[in-house]
C-alpha positions in Angstrom: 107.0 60.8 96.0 103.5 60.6 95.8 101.4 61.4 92.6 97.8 63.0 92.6 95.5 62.6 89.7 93.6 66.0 89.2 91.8 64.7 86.4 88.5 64.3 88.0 89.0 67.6 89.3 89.4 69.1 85.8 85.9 67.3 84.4 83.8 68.8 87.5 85.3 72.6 87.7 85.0 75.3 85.5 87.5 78.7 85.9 89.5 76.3 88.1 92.5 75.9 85.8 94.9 77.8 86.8 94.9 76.8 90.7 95.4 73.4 89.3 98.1 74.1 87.0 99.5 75.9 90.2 99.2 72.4 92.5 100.7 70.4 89.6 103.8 72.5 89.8 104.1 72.6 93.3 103.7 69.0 93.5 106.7 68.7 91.4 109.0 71.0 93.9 111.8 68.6 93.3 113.0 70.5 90.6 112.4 73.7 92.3 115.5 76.5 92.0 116.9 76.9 95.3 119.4 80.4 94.2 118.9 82.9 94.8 117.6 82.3 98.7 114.7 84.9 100.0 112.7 85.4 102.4 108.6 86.1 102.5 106.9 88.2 105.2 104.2 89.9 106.2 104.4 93.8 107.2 100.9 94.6 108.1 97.5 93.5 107.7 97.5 93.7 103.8 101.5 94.3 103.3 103.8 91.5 102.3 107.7 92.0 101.5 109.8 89.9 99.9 113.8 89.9 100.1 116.3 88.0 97.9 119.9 87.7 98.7 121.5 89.2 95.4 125.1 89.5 96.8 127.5 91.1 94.4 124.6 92.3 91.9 123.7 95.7 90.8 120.8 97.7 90.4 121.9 97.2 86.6 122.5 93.8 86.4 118.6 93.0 88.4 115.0 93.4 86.7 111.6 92.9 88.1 108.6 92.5 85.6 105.2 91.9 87.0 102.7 90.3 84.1 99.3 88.7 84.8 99.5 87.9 88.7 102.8 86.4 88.2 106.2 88.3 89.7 109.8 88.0 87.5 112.6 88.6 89.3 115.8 88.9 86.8 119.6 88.5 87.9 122.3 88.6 85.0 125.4 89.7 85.3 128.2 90.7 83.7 131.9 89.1 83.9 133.8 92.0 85.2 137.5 90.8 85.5 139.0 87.9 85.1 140.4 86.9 88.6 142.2 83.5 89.3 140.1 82.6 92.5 141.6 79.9 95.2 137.7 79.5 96.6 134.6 81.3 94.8 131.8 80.9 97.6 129.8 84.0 96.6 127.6 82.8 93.5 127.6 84.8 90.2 125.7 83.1 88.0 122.5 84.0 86.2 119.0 83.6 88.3 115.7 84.2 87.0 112.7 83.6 90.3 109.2 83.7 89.6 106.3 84.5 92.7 102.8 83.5 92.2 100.6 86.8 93.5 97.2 86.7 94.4 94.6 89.0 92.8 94.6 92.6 93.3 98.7 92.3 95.2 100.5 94.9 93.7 104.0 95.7 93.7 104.5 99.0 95.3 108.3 99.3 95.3 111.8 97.7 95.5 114.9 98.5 96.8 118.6 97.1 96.6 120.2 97.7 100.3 123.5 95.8 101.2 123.3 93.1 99.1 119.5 92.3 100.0 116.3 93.4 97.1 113.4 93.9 98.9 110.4 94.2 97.1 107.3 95.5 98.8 103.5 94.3 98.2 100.4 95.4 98.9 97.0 93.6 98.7 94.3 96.2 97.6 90.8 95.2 97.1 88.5 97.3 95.1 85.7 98.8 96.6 83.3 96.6 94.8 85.1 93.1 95.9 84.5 94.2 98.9 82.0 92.6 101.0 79.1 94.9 102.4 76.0 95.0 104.5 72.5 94.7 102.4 70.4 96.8 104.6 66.7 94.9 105.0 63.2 96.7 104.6 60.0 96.3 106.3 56.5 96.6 104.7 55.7 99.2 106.6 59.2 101.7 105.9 59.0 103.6 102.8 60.7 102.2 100.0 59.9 98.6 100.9 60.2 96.3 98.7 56.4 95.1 97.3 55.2 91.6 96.9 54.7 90.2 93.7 50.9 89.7 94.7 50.4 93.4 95.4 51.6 94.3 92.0 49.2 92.0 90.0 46.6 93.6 92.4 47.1 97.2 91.4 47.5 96.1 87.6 44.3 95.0 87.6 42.6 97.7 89.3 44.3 100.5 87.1 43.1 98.0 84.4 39.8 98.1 85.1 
């Protein structure tokens, strides 16, 4: 596998950090967890869902914790009975699957239906992250902005 040195990267960037530290560890995807399986998609323009396969787990036994842009999903559960099983295909083991969120996605709700947790996202961008028209003034439109010449003019006259 290849190997990229970020290290110049790092000397020439400031507030950069973290989007490296994020291509460092997708670089390293070999050792990526591959249970539970799930599935991302897009809803709508700013909507985003995402659905795990949590077959055989419990609203209980699941917990989703969303700290500082980064998504927890949490699946521990508990060893019911102790049944002598010729074949075990369904996996019961412990999971614990973390998803990187942009700025301002929020989680807006989750839901456990037959066997699949969805958990729905919204990007919301506030008001002043938004981008927006500056509107442009003539000289001769009230309220035009005045030249730095002008003022030095006036000055001087109201000086004199």
């Amino acid at each position: 596998m290849r190997q990229f040195d970020l290290a110049p990267l790092y000397r020439s960037t400031v507030g950069f950090d973290r989007l490296f530290s994020a291509l460092d560890q997708f670089a390293s995807a070999e050792a990526a967890p591959t249970y539970p399986p799930y599935n991302i998609e897009r809803t709508g323009e700013t909507a985003y869902r995402i659905t795990v396969a949590v077959a055989g787990f419990t609203e209980s036994d699941l917990s989703i914790e969303v700290r500082e842009n980064a998504l927890t999903l949490k699946g521990e559960r508990t060893a019911e009975s102790k049944a002598e099983f010729l074949h075990q295909g369904i996996a019961a083991r412990s999971f614990e699957r973390r998803f990187q969120l942009a700025d301002h996605v929020q989680v807006t709700g989750a839901a456990l239906e037959n066997g699949l947790l969805h958990i729905d996202l919204v990007r919301e961008v506030p008001e002043a992250k938004k981008p927006r028209r500056i509107q442009i003034a003539t000289a001769g439109r009230a309220g035009a902005p005045v030249i730095e010449g002008d003022v030095r003019k006036d000055a001087v006259q109201q000086a004199a």
